[in-house]
Each structure stands twice: as structure tokens, then as C-alpha cells.
C-alpha positions as CSV (number, residue, x, y, z in Angstrom):
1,X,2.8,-21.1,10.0
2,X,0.3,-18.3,11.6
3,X,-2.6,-20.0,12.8
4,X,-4.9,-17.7,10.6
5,X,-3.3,-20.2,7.8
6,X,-4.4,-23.4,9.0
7,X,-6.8,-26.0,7.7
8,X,-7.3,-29.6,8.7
9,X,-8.1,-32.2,5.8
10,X,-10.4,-34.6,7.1
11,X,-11.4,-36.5,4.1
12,X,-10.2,-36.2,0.2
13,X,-10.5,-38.3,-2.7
14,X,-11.8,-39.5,-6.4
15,X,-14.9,-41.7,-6.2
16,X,-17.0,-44.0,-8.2
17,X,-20.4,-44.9,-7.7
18,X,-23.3,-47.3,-9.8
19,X,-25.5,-46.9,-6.7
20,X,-24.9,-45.0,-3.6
21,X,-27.2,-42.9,-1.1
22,X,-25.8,-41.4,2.3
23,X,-26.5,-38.3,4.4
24,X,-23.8,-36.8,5.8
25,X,-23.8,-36.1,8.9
26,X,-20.3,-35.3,8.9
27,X,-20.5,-32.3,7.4
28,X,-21.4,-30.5,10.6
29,X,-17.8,-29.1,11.0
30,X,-16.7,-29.2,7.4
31,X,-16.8,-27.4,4.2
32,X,-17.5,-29.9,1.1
33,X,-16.0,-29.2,-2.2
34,X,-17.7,-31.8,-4.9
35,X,-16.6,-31.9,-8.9
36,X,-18.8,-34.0,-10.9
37,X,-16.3,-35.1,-13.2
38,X,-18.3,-38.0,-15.0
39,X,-21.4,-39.2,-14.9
40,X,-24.9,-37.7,-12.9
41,X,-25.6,-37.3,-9.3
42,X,-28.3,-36.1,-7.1
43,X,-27.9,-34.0,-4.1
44,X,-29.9,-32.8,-1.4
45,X,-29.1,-29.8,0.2
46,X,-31.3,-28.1,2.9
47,X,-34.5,-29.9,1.5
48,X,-33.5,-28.5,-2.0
49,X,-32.7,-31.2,-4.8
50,X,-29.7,-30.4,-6.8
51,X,-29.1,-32.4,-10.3
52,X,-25.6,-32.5,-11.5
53,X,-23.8,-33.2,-14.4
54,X,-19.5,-33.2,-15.1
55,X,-18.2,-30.1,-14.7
56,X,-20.9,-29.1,-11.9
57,X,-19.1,-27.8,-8.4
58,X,-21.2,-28.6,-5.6
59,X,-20.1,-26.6,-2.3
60,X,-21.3,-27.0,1.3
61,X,-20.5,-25.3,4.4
62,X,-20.5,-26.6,7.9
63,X,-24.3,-27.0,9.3
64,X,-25.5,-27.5,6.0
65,X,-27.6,-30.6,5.7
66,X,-26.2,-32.5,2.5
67,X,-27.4,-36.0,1.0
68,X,-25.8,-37.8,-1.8
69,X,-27.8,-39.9,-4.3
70,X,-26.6,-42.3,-7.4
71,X,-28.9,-44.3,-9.5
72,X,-27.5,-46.9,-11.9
73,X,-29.1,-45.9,-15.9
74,X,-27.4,-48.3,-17.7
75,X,-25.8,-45.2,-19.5
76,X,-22.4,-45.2,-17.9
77,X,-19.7,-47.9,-16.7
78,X,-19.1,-46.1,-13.2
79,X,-22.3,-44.5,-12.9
80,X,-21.0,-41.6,-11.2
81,X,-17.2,-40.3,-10.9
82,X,-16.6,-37.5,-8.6
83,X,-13.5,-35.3,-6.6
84,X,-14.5,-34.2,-3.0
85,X,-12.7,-33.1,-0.1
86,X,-13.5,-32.2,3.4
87,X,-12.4,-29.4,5.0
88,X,-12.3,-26.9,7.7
89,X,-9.9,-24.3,9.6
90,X,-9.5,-20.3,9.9
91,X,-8.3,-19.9,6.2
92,X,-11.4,-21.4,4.6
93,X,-13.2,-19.5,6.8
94,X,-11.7,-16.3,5.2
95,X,-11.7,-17.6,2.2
96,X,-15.3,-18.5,2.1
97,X,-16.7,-15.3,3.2
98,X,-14.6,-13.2,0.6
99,X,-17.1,-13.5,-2.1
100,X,-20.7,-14.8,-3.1
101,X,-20.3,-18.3,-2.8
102,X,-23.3,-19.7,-5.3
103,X,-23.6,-23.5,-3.8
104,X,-23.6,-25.3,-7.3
105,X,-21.7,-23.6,-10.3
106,X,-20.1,-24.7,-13.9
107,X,-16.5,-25.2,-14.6
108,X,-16.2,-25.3,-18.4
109,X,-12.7,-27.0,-18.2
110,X,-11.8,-29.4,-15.9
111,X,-8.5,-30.4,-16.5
112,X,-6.5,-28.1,-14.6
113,X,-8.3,-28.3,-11.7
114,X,-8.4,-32.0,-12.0
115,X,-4.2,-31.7,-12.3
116,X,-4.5,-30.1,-8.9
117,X,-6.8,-31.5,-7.3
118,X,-5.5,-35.2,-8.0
119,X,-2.1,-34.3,-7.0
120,X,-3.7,-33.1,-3.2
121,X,-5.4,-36.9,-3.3
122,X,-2.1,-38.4,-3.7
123,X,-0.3,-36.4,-1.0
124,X,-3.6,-37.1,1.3
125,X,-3.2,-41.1,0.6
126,X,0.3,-41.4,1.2
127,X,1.0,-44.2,3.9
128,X,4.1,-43.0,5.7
129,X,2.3,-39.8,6.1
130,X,2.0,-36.7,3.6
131,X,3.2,-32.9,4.2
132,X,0.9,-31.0,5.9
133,X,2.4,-28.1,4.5
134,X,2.3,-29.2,0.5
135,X,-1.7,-30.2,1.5
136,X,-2.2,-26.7,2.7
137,X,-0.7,-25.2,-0.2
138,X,-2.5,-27.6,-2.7
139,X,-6.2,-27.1,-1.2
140,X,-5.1,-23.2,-1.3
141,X,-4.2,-23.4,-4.7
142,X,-7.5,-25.2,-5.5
143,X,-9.5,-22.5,-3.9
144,X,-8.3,-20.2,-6.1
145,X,-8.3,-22.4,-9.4
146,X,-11.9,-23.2,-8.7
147,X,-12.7,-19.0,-8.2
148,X,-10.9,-18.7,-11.4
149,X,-12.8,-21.6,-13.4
150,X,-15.9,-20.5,-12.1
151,X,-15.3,-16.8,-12.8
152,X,-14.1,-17.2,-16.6
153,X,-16.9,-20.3,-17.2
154,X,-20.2,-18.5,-19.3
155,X,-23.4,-18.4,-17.4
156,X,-24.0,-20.4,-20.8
157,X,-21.8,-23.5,-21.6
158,X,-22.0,-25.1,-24.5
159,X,-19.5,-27.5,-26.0
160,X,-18.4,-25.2,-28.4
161,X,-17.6,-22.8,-25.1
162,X,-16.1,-25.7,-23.4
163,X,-14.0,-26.7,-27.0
164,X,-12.5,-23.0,-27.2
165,X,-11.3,-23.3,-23.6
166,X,-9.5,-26.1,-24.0
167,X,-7.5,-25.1,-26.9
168,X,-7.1,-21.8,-24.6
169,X,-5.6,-24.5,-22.3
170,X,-3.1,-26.3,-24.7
171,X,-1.7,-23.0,-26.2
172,X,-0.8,-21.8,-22.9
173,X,0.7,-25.2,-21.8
174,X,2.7,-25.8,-24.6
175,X,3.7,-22.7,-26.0
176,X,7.2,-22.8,-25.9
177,X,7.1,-25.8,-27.9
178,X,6.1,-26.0,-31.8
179,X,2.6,-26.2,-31.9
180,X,0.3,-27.0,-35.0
181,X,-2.9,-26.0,-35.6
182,X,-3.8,-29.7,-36.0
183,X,-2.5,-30.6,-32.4
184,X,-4.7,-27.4,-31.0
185,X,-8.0,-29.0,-33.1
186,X,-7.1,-32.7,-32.0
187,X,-7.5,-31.2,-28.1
188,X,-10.7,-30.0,-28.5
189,X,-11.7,-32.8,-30.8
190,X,-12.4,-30.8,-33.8
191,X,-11.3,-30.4,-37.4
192,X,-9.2,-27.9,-37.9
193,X,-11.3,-25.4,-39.8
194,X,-14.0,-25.2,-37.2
195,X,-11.5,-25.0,-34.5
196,X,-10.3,-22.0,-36.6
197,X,-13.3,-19.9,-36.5
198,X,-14.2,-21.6,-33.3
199,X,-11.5,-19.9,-31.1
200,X,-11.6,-16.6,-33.4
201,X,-15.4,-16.5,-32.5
202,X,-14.5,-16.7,-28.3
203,X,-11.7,-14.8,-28.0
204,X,-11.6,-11.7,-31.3
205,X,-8.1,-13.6,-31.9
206,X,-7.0,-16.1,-34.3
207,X,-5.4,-19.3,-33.2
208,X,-1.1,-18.1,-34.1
209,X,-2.1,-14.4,-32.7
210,X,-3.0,-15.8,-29.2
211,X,0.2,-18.1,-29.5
212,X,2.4,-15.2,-30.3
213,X,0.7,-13.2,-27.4
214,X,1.6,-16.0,-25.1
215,X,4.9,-16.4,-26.5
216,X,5.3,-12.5,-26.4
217,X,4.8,-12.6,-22.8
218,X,7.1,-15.5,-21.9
219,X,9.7,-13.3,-24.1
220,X,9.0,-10.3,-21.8
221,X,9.8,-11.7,-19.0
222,X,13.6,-13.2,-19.5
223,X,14.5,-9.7,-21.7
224,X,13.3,-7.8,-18.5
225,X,15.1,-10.0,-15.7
226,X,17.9,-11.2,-17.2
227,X,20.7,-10.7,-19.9
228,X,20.0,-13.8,-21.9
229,X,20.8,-12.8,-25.4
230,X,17.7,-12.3,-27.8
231,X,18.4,-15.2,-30.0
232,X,18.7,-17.3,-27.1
233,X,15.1,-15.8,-25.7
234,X,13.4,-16.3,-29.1
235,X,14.4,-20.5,-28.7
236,X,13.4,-20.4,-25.4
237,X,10.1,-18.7,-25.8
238,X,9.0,-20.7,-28.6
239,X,9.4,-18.4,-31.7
240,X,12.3,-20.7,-32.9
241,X,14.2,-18.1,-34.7
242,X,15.5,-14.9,-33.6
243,X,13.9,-13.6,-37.3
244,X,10.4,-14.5,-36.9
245,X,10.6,-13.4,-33.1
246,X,11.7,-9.6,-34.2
247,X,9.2,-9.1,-36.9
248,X,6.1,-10.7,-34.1
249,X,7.6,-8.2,-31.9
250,X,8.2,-5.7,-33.6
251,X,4.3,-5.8,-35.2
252,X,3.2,-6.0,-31.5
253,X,5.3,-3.2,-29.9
254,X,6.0,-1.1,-32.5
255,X,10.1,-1.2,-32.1
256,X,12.4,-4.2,-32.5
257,X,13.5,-6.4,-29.1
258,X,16.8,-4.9,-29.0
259,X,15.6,-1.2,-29.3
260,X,13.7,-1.8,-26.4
261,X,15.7,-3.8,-24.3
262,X,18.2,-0.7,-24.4
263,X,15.1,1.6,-22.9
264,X,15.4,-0.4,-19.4
């Protein structure tokens, strides 16, 4: 590994708070990545308050001076649940100074970076002593989640924003599986006919259209870098039959998947 690549982990983990109030002073070498994930928090950055709420990203760079403040309300079990980590080394550097880096921003669906940032908690914990290369590659990978959540997150969210992202989420996760329209509704926790115009309203397609595209592209992919017959690519794509596969395609493209798997 070059040394430009580096990056020492000095702290990382999940917290919960019902009171808690610290200044860190440790932050003098280290950059500070904080999701709210449940909960409200109050920090202190440079003299300037900072309220935030799940699905705020709070960052801080080294010399920063950065306080931490949790009330108990009554209004929540754990009072305040949070992801942080603690970082520092030539790649953040770089990383940090390639674009405007706003100190608190909105990430209108969590769950991804959750995924990845949970899995660099567990490789931080581990007793007989975790990889430092998987740790590098997992805080890189969460840099650039966290540009893309921030980047495709509305300057307004609401929770119809945040509903249409996360049935965004599940068609792209399970796509090659059969998906309902029920399922995509139950993961955004809305009936089905809202969730209908709901994700027609964010993203100009329907619901099946933005499957298909997804599928489409999965088919793309095995017809141009291998020699896996087409019935085989439409199971393995998620169209189920070779059929309903040619006339999606063929709609989309204009020509049926053999006629242009014989252009390559």
C-alpha cells in the first residue's frame, strides 16, 4: 500500500446516549464523521450550535473545536443513537479537500450507509485484531456512500422524499428476485396505491418500468461478457421467462436480445 493511501482509525462505533455532554479535545488530529441515526443531539462546533435530527451528518476536521450535548425528553428509549468514527491520514486529506464539504448535511436514506458503516464497526471491534486493509477499504467505501447520499438527498426532505428512496433502494436490491408491488409499498410503509403515484411523482417512472430498467441493465451486462444463453440471462436477471424478457427488451431497445447480441 502507497502511503498516499493510508488512514489510521482511531475511534469507531454505534452509540447511545439519555444524557451525555463532552468536548472533545481529541479531535485536534482527527476528522469526525457523526450520523444521527435516532433520536436528537446538540453540537457545538466553533461557538456555533448545531441541532440534529436522524439522518443529519455532522463532519469535523482536525482543529475544529467540537462539543457533544444529549438531553433526556422523555420522548425516546435511548435518547440519542448515533455512528461516528475518527479518523485521520493522507487519503482523507485528499479526500476532504476534493469538494465543498458543508459540516452538517441530510442523508434521506440511511440504510445503506448504515450496512457499511456497521460492517467497519465490527471489523474495528474484533479482539484478535481486524484487517487494516478491509478497514481502509470500508471507511473508503463510506466516503464515497456518504458523497453519494448527500449528493442525491433534496435540499428538501420530506417523508414522502425519504419513502420514494427507499423503495428506489429495495428495487435495486432485489431485483433479480420476484418482487410485488405490495413488498415495494410494505418498505416504505405505505399502501400500495400511494406508493404507486408516490415513486411515479419522484422519478417520471412507474414502479415495474424502473424494475425492468434495473433488470435491463443486469441483462446487459452477462449478454455483453459472456455467452450465457438468453433464456438462461432472463432467469438470472429476474424477468423469469425468456418471453416476457424479449418483448421488455425489445420495447426498450427497439430489436429483440438475440438480434443484438449478434451486433457485438
Amino acid at each position: 500500500m502507497m502511503l498516499q493511501d493510508e488512514i489510521w482509525i482511531t475511534l469507531c462505533g454505534f452509540s447511545q446516549h439519555r444524557e451525555f455532554d463532552h468536548e472533545f479535545h481529541e479531535t485536534s488530529n482527527s476528522y469526525i464523521f457523526r450520523l444521527q441515526v435516532a433520536g436528537t443531539s446538540e453540537a457545538e462546533l466553533n461557538g456555533t450550535s448545531i441541532s440534529l435530527q436522524p439522518g443529519h451528518l455532522l463532519l469535523v476536521r482536525p482543529g475544529d473545536r467540537y462539543r457533544l450535548r444529549v438531553h433526556a425528553d422523555g420522548t425516546s428509549a435511548a435518547g440519542s443513537s448515533d455512528f461516528y468514527v475518527f479518523c485521520q491520514g493522507p487519503w482523507i486529506d485528499r479526500w476532504w479537500g476534493q469538494g465543498d464539504r458543508p459540516r452538517k448535511s441530510r442523508i434521506a436514506d440511511m440504510s445503506r450507509i448504515e450496512t457499511i458503516w456497521n460492517q467497519l464497526v465490527l471489523e474495528h471491534r474484533r479482539l484478535e485484531g481486524g484487517s487494516s486493509d478491509i478497514s481502509r477499504l470500508l471507511l473508503q467505501t463510506l466516503c464515497k456512500m456518504l458523497d453519494r447520499a448527500v449528493a442525491e438527498t433534496p435540499v428538501r426532505v420530506s417523508p414522502s422524499t425519504i419513502g420514494a428512496a427507499r423503495m428506489k433502494q429495495y428495487i435495486e436490491e432485489h431485483a433479480t428476485l420476484p418482487i410485488r408491488l405490495e413488498d415495494v409499498a410494505a418498505h416504505a410503509g405505505l399502501s400500495v396505491s400511494r406508493s404507486v403515484h408516490l415513486f411515479k411523482a419522484h422519478y417520471g417512472l412507474s414502479i415495474i418500468q424502473y424494475v425492468n430498467r434495473v433488470r435491463l441493465s443486469i441483462a446487459l451486462e452477462w449478454m455483453n461478457n459472456s455467452s450465457i444463453p438468453l433464456e438462461q440471462i432472463a432467469e438470472t436477471s429476474g424477468f423469469g421467462s425468456y418471453t416476457y424478457f424479449r418483448r421488455v427488451f425489445h420495447a426498450h431497445y427497439g430489436m429483440p436480445p438475440g438480434a443484438y447480441r449478434k451486433q457485438r
